[in-house]
C-alpha positions, 0 to 999 in steps of 0.5 A, a space after each residue: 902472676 902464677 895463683 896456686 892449687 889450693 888458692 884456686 880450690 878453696 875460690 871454687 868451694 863458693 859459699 861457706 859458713 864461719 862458726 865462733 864456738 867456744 866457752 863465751 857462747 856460754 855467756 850469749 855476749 861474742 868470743 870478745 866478752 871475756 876482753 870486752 866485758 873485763 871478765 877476770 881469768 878466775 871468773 871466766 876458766 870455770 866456765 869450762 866446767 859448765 860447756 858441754 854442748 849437746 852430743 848432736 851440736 856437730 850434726 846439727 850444725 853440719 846438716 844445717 850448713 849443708 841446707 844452706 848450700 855451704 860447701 864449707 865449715 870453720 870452727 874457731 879450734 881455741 879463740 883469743 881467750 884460750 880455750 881449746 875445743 880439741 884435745 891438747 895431749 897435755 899443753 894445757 888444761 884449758 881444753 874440752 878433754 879436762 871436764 867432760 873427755 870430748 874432743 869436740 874438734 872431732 866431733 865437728 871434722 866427723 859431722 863435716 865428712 858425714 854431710 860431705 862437707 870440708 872442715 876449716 880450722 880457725 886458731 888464734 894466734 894471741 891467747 889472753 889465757 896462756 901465761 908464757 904469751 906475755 911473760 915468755 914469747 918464744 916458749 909461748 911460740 913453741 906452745 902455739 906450733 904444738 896446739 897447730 901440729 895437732 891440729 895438722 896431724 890428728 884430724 885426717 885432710 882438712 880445707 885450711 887453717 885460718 889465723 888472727 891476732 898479731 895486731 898486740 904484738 906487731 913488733 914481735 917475731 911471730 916465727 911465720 916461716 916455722 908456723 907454715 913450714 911446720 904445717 
């Protein structure tokens, strides 16, 4: 069996960290408690308004990784409940940039680079938010290549993208090969 290059490399980084961060961090209950707590979309995307972390959350969170011995970070870039921590470019109001003008992706890959550190996307493939997700699946899949493209082209070299969340559509045609020829 021949193993690739980069399936190599990432065995090498050894220890890293894996960082759930988004609006449910507001609410200290798990990125699930908008699921899990049946909390309604109109109760929950004010929350978005109120999410401004502190200007050194990245550094902090970089530096404390690197004391730990990680040679790695993934962030969760938009988790099952939609929200983006990066600047969309206009797919979605439901992003950092809508409130507060913070693309805090960046913020993160910078913190990363600074403590020598390789950053990793975590993205969610589901989105309990976006309305073309259960009413218009192929136009919502055109939606979900476009986030990932930004995330692929306006962020430098990055370790890897991480994806979850098919297990509610297992039927569906998730266009796997233009995700991955796309990225």
């Amino acid at each position: 069996m021949i193993v690739k290059q980069y399936i190599k490399d990432f065995e090498q980084l050894g220890f890293g960290m894996f960082v759930h961060f988004g609006l449910y961090s507001k609410l200290g209950k798990g990125e699930w408690a908008r699921f899990c707590l049946h909390i309604p979309a109109e109760e929950y995307e004010p929350l978005q308004k109120e999410f401004a972390p502190k200007p050194t959350w990245a550094k902090e969170l970089a530096e404390a990784a690197k004391t730990a011995g990680c040679r790695y970070i993934t962030l969760t870039t938009r988790h099952h409940d939609g929200y983006s921590l990066y600047d969309t470019k206009g797919l979605t109001p439901f992003d950092s940039m809508t409130n507060f003008g913070r693309d805090y992706v960046r913020e993160f890959v910078d913190a990363c680079r600074e403590n020598g550190l390789i950053p990793f996307f975590y993205h969610t493939l589901l989105d309990w938010h976006h309305p073309d997700y259960d009413a218009d699946f192929p136009a919502y899949l055109k939606y979900l290549r476009a986030s990932v493209e930004l995330l692929c082209t306006n962020y430098g070299k990055i370790g890897g993208l991480w994806f979850d969340g098919m297990w509610n559509k297992p039927q569906a045609d998730w266009e796997e090969d233009a995700m991955y020829s796309m990225i």
